[in-house]
C-alpha atoms as a printed R data frame, in Angstrom:
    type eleno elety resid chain resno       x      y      z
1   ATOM     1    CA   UNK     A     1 -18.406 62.874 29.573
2   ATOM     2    CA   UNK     A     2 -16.716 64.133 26.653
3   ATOM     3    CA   UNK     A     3 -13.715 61.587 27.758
4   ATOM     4    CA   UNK     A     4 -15.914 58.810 26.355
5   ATOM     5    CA   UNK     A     5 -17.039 60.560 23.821
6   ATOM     6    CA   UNK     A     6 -13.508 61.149 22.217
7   ATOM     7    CA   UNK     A     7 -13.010 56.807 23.625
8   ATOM     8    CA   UNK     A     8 -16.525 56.166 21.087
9   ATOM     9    CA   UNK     A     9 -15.294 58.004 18.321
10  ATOM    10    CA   UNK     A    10 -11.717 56.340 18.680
11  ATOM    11    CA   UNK     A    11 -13.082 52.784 18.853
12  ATOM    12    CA   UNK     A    12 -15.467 54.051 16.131
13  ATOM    13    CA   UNK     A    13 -12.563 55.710 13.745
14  ATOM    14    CA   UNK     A    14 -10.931 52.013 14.516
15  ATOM    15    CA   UNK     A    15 -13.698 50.196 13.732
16  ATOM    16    CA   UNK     A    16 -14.111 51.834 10.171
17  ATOM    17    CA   UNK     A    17 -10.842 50.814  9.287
18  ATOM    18    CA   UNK     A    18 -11.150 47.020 10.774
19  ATOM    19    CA   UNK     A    19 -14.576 46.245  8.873
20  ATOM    20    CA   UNK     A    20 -13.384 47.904  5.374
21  ATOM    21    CA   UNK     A    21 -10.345 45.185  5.841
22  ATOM    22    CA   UNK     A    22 -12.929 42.464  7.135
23  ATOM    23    CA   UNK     A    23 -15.460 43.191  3.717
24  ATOM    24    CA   UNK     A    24 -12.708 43.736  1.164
25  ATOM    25    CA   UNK     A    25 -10.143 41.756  1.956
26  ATOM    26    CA   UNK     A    26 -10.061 39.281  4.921
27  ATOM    27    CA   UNK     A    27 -13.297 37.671  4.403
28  ATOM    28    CA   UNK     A    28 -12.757 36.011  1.297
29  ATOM    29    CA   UNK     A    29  -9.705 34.684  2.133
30  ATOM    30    CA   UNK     A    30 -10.675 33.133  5.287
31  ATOM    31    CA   UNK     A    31 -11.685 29.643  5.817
32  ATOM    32    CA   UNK     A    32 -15.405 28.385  5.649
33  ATOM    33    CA   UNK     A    33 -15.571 27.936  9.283
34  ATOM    34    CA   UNK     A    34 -14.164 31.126  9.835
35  ATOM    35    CA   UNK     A    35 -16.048 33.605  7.594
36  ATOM    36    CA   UNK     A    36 -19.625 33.591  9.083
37  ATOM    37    CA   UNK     A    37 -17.663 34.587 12.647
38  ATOM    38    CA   UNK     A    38 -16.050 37.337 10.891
39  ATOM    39    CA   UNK     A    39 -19.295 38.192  9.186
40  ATOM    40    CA   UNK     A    40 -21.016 38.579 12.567
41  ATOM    41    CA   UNK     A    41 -18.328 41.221 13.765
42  ATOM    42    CA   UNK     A    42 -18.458 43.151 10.026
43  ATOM    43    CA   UNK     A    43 -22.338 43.324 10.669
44  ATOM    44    CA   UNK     A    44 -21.930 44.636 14.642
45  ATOM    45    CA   UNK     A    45 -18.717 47.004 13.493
46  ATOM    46    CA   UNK     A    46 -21.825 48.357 10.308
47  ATOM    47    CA   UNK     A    47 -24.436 48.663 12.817
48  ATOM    48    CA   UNK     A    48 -21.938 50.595 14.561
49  ATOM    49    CA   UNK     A    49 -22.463 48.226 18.059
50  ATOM    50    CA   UNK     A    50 -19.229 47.794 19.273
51  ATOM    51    CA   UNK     A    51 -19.011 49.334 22.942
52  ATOM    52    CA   UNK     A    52 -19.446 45.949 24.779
53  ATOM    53    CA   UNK     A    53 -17.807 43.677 26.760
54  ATOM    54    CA   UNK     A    54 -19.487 40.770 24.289
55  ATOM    55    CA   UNK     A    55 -17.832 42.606 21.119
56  ATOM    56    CA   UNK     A    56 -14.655 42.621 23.007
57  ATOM    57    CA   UNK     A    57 -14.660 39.183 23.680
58  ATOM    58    CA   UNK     A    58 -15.537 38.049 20.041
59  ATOM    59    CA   UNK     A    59 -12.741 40.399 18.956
60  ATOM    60    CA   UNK     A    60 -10.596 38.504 21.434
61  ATOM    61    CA   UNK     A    61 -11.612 35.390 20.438
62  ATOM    62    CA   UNK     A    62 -11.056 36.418 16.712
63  ATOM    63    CA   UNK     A    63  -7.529 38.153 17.203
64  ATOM    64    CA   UNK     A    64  -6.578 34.766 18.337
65  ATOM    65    CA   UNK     A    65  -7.943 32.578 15.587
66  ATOM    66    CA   UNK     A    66  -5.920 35.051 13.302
67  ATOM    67    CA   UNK     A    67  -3.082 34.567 15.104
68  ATOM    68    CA   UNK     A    68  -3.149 31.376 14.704
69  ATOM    69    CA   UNK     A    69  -3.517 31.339 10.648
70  ATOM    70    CA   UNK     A    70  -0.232 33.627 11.230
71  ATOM    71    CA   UNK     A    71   1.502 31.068 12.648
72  ATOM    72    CA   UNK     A    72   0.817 28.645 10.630
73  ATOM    73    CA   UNK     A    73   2.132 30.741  7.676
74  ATOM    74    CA   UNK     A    74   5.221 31.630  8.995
75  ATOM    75    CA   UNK     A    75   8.829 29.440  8.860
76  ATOM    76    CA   UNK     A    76  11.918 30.783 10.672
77  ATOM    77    CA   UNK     A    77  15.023 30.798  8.894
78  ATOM    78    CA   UNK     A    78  18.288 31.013 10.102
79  ATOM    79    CA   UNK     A    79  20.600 34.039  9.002
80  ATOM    80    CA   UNK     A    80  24.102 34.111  9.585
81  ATOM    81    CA   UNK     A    81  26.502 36.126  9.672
82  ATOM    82    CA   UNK     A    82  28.907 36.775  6.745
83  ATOM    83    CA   UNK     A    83  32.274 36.693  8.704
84  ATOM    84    CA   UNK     A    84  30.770 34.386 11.638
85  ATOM    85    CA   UNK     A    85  28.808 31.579 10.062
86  ATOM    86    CA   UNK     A    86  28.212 29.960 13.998
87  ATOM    87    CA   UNK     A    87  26.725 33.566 14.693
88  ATOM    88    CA   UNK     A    88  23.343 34.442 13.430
89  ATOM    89    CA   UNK     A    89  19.700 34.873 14.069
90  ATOM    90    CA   UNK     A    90  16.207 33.640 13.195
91  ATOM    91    CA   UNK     A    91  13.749 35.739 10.993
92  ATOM    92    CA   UNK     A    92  10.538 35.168 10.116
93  ATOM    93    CA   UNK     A    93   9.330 34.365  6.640
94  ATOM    94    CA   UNK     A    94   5.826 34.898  5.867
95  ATOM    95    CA   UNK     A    95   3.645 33.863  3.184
96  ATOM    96    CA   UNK     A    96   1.670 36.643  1.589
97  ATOM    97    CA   UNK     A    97  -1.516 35.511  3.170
98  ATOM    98    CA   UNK     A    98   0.091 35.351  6.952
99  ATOM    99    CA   UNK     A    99   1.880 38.774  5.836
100 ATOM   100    CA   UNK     A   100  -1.722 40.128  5.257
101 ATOM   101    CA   UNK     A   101  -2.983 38.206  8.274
102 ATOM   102    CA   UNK     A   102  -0.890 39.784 10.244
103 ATOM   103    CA   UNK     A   103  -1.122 43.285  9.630
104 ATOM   104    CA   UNK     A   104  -4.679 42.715 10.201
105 ATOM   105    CA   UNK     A   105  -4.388 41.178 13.077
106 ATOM   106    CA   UNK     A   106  -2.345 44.244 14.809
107 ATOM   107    CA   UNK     A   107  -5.868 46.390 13.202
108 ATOM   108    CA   UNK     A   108  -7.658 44.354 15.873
109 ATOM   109    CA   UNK     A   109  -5.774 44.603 18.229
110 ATOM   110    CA   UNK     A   110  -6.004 48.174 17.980
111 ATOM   111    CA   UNK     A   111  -9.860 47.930 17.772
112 ATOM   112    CA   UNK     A   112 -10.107 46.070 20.882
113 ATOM   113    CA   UNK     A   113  -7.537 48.619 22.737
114 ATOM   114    CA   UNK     A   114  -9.976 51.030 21.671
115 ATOM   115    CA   UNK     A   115 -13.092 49.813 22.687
116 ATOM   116    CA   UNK     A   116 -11.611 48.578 26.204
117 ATOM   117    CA   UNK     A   117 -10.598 52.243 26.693
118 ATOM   118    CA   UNK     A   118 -14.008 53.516 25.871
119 ATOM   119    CA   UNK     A   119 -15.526 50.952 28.518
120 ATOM   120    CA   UNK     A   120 -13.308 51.833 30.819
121 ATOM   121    CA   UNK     A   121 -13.819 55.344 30.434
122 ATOM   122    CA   UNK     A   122 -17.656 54.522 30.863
123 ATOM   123    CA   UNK     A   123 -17.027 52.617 33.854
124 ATOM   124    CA   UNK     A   124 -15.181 55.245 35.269
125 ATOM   125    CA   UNK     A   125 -17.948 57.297 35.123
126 ATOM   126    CA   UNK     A   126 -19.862 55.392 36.853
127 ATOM   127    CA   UNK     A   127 -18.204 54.557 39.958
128 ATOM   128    CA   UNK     A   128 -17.211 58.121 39.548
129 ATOM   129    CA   UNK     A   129 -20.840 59.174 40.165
130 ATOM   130    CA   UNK     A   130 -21.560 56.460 42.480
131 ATOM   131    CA   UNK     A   131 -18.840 58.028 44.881
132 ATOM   132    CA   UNK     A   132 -19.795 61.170 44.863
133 ATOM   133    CA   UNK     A   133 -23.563 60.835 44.958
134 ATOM   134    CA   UNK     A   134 -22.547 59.038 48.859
């Protein structure tokens, strides 16, 4: 038991973190379709009702949407080399919105690691004490 108690108050730490980004900074930059979804998960992350597989999904669901503004942001360039101009690599350029995207999109990820670990752990438990009450 206290296993998923320290999972909760992970995904719970986690969550803090994720819906001060999502109120002071990520909402208002968002697009109109996109903000009332993110409102919904700021409102579940206050009301502290995050230890679900339906919050999981939306954070899923989310992570990828971000992802996808990330992309969109970002242009490869080519760097080469100073002595070897045919030798090089790409790198990633980011515009300051995808930059801040994206470091909120590895938040989320986090938050969902977090609250899959406290299911888990939960499940565990169960099938745990389903076992052993044969």
């Amino acid at each position: 038991m206290d296993l998923i108690a320290q999972r909760v108050a992970d995904a719970l730490r986690q969550a803090r973190v994720v819906g001060k980004c999502l109120d002071e900074k990520i909402i208002p930059m968002l697009e109109t379709r996109d903000r009332a979804f993110a409102g919904n998960i700021s409102r579940r992350i206050a009301a502290r009702d995050i230890v679900s597989e339906k919050f999981l999904r939306d954070l899923e669901a989310f992570t990828l949407r971000i992802e996808r503004e990330v992309e969109e942001g970002t242009t490869l360039i080519w760097r080469g080399h100073e002595h070897d101009p045919d030798c090089g690599y790409h790198a990633p350029v980011r515009t300051a919105r995808a930059g801040g995207l994206q470091h909120f999109q590895a938040e989320l990820v986090d938050l969902a690691s977090e609250v899959e670990g406290a299911l888990n752990a939960a499940y565990a438990l169960e099938i745990t004490s389903a076992l052993l009450a044969q």
